[in-house]
Each structure stands twice: as structure tokens, then as C-alpha cells.
C-alpha positions in Angstrom: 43.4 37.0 164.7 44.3 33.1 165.5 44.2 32.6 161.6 46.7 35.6 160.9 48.9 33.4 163.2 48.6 30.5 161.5 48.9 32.3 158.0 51.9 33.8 159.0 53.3 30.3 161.1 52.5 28.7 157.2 54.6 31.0 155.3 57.7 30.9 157.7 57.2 27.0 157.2 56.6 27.0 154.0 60.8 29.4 153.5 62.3 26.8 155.2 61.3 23.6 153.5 61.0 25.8 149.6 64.4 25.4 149.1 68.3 23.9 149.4 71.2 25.1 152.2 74.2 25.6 151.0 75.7 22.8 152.4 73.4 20.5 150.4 74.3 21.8 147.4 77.9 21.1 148.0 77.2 17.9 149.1 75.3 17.1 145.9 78.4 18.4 144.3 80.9 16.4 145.9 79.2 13.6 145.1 79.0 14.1 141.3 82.3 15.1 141.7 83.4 11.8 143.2 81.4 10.3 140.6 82.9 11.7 137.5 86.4 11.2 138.6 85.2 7.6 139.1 83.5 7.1 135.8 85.5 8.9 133.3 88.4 7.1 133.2 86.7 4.0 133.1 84.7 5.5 129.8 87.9 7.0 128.1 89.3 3.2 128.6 86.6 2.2 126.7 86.8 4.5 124.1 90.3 3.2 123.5 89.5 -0.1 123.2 87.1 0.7 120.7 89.4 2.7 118.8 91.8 -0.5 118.7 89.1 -2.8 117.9 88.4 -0.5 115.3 91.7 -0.1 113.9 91.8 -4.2 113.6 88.7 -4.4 111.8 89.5 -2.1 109.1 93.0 -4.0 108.8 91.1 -7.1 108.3 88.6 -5.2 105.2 91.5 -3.7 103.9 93.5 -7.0 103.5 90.4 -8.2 101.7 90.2 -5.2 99.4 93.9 -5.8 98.6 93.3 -9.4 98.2 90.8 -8.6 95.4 93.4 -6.2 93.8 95.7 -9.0 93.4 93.4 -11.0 92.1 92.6 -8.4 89.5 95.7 -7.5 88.6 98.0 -10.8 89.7 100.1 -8.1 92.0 99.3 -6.4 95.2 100.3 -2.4 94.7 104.1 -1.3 95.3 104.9 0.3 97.6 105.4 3.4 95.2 101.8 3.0 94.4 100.7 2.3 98.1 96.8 2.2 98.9 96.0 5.0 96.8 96.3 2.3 93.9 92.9 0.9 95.4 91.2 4.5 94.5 92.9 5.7 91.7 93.9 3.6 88.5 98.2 3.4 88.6 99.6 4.2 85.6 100.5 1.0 83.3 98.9 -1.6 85.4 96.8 -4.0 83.6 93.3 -5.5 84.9 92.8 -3.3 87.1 89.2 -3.5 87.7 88.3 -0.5 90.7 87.7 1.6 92.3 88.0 -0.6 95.1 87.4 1.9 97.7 84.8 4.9 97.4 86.8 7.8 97.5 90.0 8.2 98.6 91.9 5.5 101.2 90.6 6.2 104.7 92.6 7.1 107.8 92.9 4.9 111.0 90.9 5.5 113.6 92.9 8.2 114.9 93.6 10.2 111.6 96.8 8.8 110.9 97.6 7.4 107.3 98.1 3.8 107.3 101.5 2.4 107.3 101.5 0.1 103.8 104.9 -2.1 103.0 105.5 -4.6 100.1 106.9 -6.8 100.0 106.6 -7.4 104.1 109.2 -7.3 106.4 107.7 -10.3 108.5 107.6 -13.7 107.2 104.5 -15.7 106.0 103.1 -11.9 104.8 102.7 -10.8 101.7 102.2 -7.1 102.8 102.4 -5.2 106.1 99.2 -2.8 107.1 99.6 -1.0 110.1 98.1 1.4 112.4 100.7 3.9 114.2 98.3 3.7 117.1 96.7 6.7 119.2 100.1 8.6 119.7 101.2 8.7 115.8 104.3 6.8 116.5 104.4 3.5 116.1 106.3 1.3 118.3 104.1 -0.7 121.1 100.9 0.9 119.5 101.2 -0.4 116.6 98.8 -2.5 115.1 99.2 -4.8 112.0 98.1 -7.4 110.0 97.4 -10.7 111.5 
């Protein structure tokens, strides 16, 4: 009979400790809670950031890919002909020597087409390249040619 007691002292035991109160579980959740509204901003930040520092990079490559245009064909592309003239062939140009992008001109790193003027409305540049930034718009987000 003493070790139906203890069999049955085991198994009462053994309900309490087998699993979490409520008000653990909502402490746990608070805590992520607290957690995620700490982190996530700090990661969306950083995904800005890299969005920017993309944005500059590809400036930069395609400066150099109009660069080698000019070389080519002693001209960088109207601004009629904008960057599509460094996928597709413009009609009567001469020594043109692309494609000099595979396929056709990618976006900016938010899916905006890149703002492309010639002759370049700042001095000491030949051409202006620009992002519009995240919001589409230009204006403070804008980011151009060095």
C-alpha cells in the first residue's frame, strides 16, 4: 500500500513540473516582444543603408560602362537615347561596340529607373546619374554621381 502512495505522490509531482503556467508563457512573450520592438528597427536601418550603399555602387559601375561608351563611340548617349543606348544599338551611331550591359538597363535598388541627364546640370560632370532614392521622389534622397 506505501508504494500506491508514492506512485500516486510521483504522478501529482510529475503534473506540476511537466509543463508551463500561463503566466510564464506571457512572460516569455513579453520578452520577445520587447525584443523585437528593440531589434527591428535597428535591422530595417540597416537594410537602408545597404540599399544606399547599393545604389552608390551601381552609380560608380555605371559611370564606368558609360565611360567605355564614349570611348567607343567619342559621345556619351543623349539624353533621347538615355541608358537604353548601353543595351540596344541607337540608330546612326557609329562605333558602337555593345552590348554593354546584359539585358536591358537595371533599376536602382528600389525599382525605380535611373534618372540619366546630358549634358549635366552640375559643373565639372559630364552626365548626371541618379537614384530617386527609397520614396521615388527625388529631392533629399537623391543620390548621384560623385
Amino acid at each position: 500500500m506505501l508504494r500506491m502512495d508514492r506512485a500516486a505522490a510521483m504522478t501529482d509531482d510529475q503534473r506540476r513540473q511537466g509543463g508551463f503556467t500561463l503566466l510564464e508563457i506571457l512572460v516569455v512573450i513579453a520578452i520577445l516582444g520587447l525584443l523585437i520592438g528593440l531589434v527591428a528597427p535597428a535591422a530595417l536601418r540597416q537594410l537602408g543603408g545597404a540599399r544606399v550603399s547599393v545604389a552608390k555602387q551601381s552609380i560608380e559601375r555605371l559611370s564606368g560602362v558609360l565611360d567605355l561608351y564614349k570611348l567607343d563611340v567619342g559621345r556619351y548617349p543623349t539624353g533621347e537615347q538615355g541608358l537604353g543606348a548601353l543595351a540596344e544599338k541607337p540608330q546612326g551611331v557609329a562605333g558602337w561596340n555593345g552590348p554593354y550591359v546584359k539585358g536591358a538597363v537595371p533599376m536602382d535598388p528600389w525599382g525605380h529607373p535611373w534618372s540619366y541627364r546630358v549634358p549635366s546640370s552640375r559643373s565639372g560632370h559630364d552626365f548626371d546619374l541618379c537614384s530617386a532614392g527609397p520614396n521615388g521622389a527625388g529631392g533629399s534622397e537623391q543620390i548621384c554621381n560623385p
